[in-house]
ZAVOKE-675176 format. One line per field, with one value per residue (C-alpha): residue number from 1; x, y, z. Coordinates in nm, 2 decimals, decimal comma, padded with zeros to 4 digits. Example, Ala and Ser with C-alpha at 12.3 -4.5 7.8 and 13.67 -1.06 7.14 Angstrom:
REM ZAVOKE-675176
panu (1; 2)
u (01,23; 01,37)
v (-00,45; -00,11)
w (00,78; 00,71)
***
This chain:
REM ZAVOKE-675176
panu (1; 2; 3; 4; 5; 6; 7; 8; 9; 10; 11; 12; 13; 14; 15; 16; 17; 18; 19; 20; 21; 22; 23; 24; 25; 26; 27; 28; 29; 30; 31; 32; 33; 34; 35; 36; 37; 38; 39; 40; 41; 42; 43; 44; 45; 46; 47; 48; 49; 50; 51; 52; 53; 54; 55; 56; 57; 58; 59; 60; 61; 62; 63; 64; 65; 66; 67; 68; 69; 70; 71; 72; 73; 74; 75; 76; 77; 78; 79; 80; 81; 82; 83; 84; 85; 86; 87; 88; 89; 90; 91; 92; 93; 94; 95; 96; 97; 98; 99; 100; 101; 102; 103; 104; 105; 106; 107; 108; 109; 110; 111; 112; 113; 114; 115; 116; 117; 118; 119; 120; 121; 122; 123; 124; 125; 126; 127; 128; 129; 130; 131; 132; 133; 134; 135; 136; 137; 138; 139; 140; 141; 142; 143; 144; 145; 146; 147; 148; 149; 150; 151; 152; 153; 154; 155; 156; 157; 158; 159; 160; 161; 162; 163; 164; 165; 166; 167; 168; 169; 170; 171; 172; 173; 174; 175; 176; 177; 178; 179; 180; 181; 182; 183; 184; 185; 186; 187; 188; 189; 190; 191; 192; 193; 194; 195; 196; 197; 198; 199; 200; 201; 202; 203; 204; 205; 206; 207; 208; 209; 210; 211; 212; 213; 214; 215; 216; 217; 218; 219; 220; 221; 222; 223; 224; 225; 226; 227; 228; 229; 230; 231; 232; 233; 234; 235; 236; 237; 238; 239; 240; 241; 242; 243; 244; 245; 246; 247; 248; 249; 250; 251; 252; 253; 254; 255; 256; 257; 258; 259; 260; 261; 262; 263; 264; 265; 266; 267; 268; 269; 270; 271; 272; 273; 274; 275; 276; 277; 278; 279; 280; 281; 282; 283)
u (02,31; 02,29; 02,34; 02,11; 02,04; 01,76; 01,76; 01,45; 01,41; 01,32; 01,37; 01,68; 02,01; 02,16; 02,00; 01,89; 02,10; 02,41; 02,35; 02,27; 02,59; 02,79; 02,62; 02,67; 03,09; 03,11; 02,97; 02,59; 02,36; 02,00; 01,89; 01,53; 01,34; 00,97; 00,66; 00,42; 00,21; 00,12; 00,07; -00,26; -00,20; -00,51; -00,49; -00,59; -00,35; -00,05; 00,26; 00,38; 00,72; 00,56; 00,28; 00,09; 00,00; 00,33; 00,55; 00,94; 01,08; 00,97; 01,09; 00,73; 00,62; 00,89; 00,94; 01,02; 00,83; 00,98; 00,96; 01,09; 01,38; 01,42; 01,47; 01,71; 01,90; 01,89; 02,03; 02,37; 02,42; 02,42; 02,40; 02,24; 01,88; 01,65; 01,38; 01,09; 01,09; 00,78; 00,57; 00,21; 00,04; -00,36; -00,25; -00,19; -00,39; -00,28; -00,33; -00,08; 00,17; 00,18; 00,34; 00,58; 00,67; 00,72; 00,90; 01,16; 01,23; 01,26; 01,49; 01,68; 01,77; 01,53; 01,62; 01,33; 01,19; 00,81; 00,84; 00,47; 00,28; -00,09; -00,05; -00,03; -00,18; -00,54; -00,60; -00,38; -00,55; -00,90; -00,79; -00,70; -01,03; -00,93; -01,16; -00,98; -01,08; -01,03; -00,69; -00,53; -00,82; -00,75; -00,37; -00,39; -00,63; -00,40; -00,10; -00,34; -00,47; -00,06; 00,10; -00,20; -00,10; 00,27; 00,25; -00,06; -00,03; -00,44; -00,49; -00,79; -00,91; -01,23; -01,24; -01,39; -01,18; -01,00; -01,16; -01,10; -01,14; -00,90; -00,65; -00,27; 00,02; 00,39; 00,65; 00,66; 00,86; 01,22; 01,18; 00,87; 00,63; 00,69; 00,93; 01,00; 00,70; 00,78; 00,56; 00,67; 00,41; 00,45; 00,54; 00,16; 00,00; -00,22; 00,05; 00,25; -00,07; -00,11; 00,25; 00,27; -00,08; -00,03; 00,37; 00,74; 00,85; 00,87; 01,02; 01,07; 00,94; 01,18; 01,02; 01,09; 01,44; 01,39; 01,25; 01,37; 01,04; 00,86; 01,12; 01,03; 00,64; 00,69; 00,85; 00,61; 00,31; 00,48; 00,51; 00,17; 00,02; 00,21; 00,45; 00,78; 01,15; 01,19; 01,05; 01,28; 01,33; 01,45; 01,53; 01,62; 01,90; 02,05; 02,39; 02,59; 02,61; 02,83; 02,73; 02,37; 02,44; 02,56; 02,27; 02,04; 02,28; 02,24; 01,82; 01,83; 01,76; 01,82; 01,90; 02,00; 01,91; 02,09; 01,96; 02,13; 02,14; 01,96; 02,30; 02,49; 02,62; 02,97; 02,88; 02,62; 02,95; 03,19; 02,90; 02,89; 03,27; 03,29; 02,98; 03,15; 03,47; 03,26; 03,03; 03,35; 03,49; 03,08; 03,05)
v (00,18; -00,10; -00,08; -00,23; -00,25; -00,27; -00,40; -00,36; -00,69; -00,81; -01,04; -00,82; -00,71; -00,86; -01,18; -01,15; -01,41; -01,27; -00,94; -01,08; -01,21; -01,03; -00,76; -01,00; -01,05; -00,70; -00,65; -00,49; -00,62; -00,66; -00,69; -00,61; -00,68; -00,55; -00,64; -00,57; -00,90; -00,69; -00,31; -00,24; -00,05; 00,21; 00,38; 00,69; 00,61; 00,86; 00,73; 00,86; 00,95; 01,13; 01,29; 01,10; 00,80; 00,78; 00,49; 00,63; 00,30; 00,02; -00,27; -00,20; -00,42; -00,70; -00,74; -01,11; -01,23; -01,13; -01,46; -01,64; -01,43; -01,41; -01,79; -01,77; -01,54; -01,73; -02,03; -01,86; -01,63; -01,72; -01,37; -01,08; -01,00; -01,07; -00,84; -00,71; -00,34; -00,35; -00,63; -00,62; -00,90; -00,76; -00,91; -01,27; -01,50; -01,41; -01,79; -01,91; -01,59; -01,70; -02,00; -01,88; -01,62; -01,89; -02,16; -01,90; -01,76; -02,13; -02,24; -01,89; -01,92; -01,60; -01,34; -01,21; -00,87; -00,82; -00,47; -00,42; -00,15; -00,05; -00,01; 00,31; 00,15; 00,12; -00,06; -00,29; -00,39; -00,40; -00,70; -00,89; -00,79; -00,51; -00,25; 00,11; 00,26; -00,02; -00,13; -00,01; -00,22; -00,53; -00,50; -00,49; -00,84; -00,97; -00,91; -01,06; -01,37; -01,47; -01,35; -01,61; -01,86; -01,82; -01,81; -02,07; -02,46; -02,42; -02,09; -01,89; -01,57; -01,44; -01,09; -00,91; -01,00; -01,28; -01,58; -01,93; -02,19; -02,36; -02,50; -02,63; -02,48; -02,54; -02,46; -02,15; -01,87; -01,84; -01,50; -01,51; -01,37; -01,26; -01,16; -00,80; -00,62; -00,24; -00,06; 00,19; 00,46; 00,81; 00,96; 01,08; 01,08; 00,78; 00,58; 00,64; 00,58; 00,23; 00,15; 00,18; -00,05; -00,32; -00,30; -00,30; 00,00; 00,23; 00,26; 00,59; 00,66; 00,78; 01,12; 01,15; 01,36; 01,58; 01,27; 01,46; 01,59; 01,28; 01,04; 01,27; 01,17; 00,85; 00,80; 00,97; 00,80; 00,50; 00,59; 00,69; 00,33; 00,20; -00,01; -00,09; -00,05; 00,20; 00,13; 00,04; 00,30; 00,18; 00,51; 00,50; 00,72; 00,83; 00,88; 00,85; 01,14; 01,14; 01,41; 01,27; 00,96; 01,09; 01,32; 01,04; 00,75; 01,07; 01,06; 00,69; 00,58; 00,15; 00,15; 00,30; 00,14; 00,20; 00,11; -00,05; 00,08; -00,07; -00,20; -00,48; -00,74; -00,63; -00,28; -00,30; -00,49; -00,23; -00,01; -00,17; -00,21; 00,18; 00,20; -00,06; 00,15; 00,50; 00,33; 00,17; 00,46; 00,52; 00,18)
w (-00,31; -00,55; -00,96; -01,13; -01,57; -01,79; -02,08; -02,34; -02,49; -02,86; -03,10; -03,21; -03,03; -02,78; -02,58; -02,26; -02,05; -02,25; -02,11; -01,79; -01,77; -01,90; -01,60; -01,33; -01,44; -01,42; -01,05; -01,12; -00,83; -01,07; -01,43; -01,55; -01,83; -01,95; -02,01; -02,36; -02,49; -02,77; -02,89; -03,09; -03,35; -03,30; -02,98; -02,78; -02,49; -02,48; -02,41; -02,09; -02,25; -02,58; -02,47; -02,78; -02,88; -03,07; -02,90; -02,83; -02,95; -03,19; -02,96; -02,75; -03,04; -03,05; -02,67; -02,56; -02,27; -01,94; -01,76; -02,02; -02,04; -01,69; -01,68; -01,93; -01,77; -01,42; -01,57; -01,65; -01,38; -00,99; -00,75; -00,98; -00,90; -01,17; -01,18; -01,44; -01,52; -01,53; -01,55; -01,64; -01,42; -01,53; -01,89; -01,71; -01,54; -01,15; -01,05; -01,32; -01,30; -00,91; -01,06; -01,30; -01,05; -00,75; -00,99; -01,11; -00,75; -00,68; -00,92; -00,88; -00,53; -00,45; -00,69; -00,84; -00,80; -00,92; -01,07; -01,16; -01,32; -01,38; -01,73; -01,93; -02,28; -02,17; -02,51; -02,45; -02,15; -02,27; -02,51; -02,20; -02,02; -01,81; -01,69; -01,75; -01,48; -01,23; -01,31; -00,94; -00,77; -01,01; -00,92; -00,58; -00,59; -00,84; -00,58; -00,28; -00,40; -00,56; -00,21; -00,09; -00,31; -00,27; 00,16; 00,24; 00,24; 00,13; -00,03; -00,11; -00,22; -00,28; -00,45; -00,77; -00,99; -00,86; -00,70; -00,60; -00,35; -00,13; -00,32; -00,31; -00,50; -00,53; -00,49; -00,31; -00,33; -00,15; -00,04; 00,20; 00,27; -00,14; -00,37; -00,36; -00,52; -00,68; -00,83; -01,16; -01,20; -01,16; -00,80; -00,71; -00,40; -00,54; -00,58; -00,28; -00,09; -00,31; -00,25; 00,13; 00,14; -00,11; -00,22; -00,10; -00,32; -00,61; -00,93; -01,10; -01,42; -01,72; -01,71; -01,36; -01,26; -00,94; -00,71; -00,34; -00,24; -00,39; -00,20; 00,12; 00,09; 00,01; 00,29; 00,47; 00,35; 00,43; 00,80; 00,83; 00,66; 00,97; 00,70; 00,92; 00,75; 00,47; 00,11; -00,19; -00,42; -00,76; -01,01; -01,37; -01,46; -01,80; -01,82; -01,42; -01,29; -00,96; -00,80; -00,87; -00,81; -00,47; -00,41; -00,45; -00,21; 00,05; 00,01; 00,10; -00,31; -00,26; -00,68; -00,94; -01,25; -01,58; -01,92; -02,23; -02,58; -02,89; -03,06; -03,14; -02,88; -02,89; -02,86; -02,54; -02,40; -02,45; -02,30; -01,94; -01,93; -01,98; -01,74; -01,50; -01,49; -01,44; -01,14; -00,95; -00,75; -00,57; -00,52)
***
């Protein structure tokens, strides 16, 4: 069971490829970053966390772009997965997100890991032109025609909401036939059915604590799309907990992902020594 962290970025705090190296030095397998171009400030979307529209934390409205971060983060580090926790790829343009995604996987040496999400803040979404109630049908095209662009020396796709002729594109990812693509949503039936058709594996929501029974039919679902293997299954923990962490290395869970604290450089260091030391004896 790999460790992975998460670090919410802004324009505050520590920056990203500092924490990403200082995670790699001290033996964590992944880093993630997430995704918000923007928060409008009037909105009827709840928060998955609050309940309201109240956001938790005030760096939804200063986070840095993921892919640029994740770039800076590859360029100093040289084994540590570099994933998004999540990404929002109906807020891009999937044609040029194929390319960002495909160029950093390139110049990575095939670390990335496409966590994705439908997106909770439905306003949000409409200012990039996203239906609300067809964001799960948009993903899954967005995820089609890049996967097409990403595997085909002349790709095309011809869908709804994506569409284009044949066409060239390099380079192409290292991992083929795609970097790892896990979905974050809430452990429904929906989305285990989604995942097992159009993904590689799930990410647990910060809400989320008893996952057995949910691992159990994801599983299950999985089997019965006819998916080969065993999906990943990414969960975001609070504090470690060994006899969780060892419940959930006993259900099969691929990574545990840990997040850092909104303080200072020298203090989200301390933090992953201490949580370096505490992880090393279930490694």
């Amino acid at each position: 069971m790999r460790h992975g962290i998460t670090l919410f970025t802004s324009d505050r705090g520590i920056r990203p490829e500092t924490a990403a190296r200082a995670a790699e030095e001290r033996g964590f397998d992944a880093f993630y970053v997430p995704e918000h171009t923007h928060i409008p400030v009037r909105r009827e979307s709840a928060h998955p966390g609050t309940g309201n529209a109240t956001l938790p934390d005030d760096r939804y409205r200063r986070t840095l772009d993921p892919w640029v971060a994740l770039g800076l983060a590859a360029a100093v580090t040289s084994t540590i997965r570099l994933g998004t926790s999540v990404a929002l790829p109906l807020e891009h343009d999937p044609i040029t997100l194929a390319k960002t995604v495909a160029t950093l996987d390139h110049l990575s040496g095939g670390r990335v890991v496409l966590g994705a999400g439908f997106g909770w803040n439905a306003e949000e979404l409409a200012d990039h032109g996203v239906p609300p109630g067809k964001r799960r049908t948009a993903l899954r095209e967005y995820l089609e025609a890049m996967q097409a662009l990403w595997n085909e020396e002349e790709a095309s796709y011809d869908g709804q909401f994506v569409s284009f002729g044949p066409s060239w594109a390099w380079p192409k990812p290292i991992q083929q036939p795609r970097p790892p693509v896990l979905i974050g949503a809430g452990g429904t039936e929906r989305t285990f059915a989604w995942i097992a058709r159009s993904a590689d594996g799930w990410i647990t929501t910060p809400i989320e604590r008893d996952i057995d029974d949910n691992v159990e039919r994801l599983r299950a679902t999985w089997a019965e799309a006819g998916r080969a293997g065993a999906p990943e299954i990414v969960v975001l923990a609070g504090r470690p907990d060994p006899a969780k962490l060892q419940q959930w290395r006993d259900l099969g869970v691929t990574e545990v992902m840990f997040g850092l604290p909104d303080r200072s450089e020298d203090e989200i260091l301390a933090y992953l020594d201490k949580l370096a030391a505490t992880l090393e004896p279930t490694r």
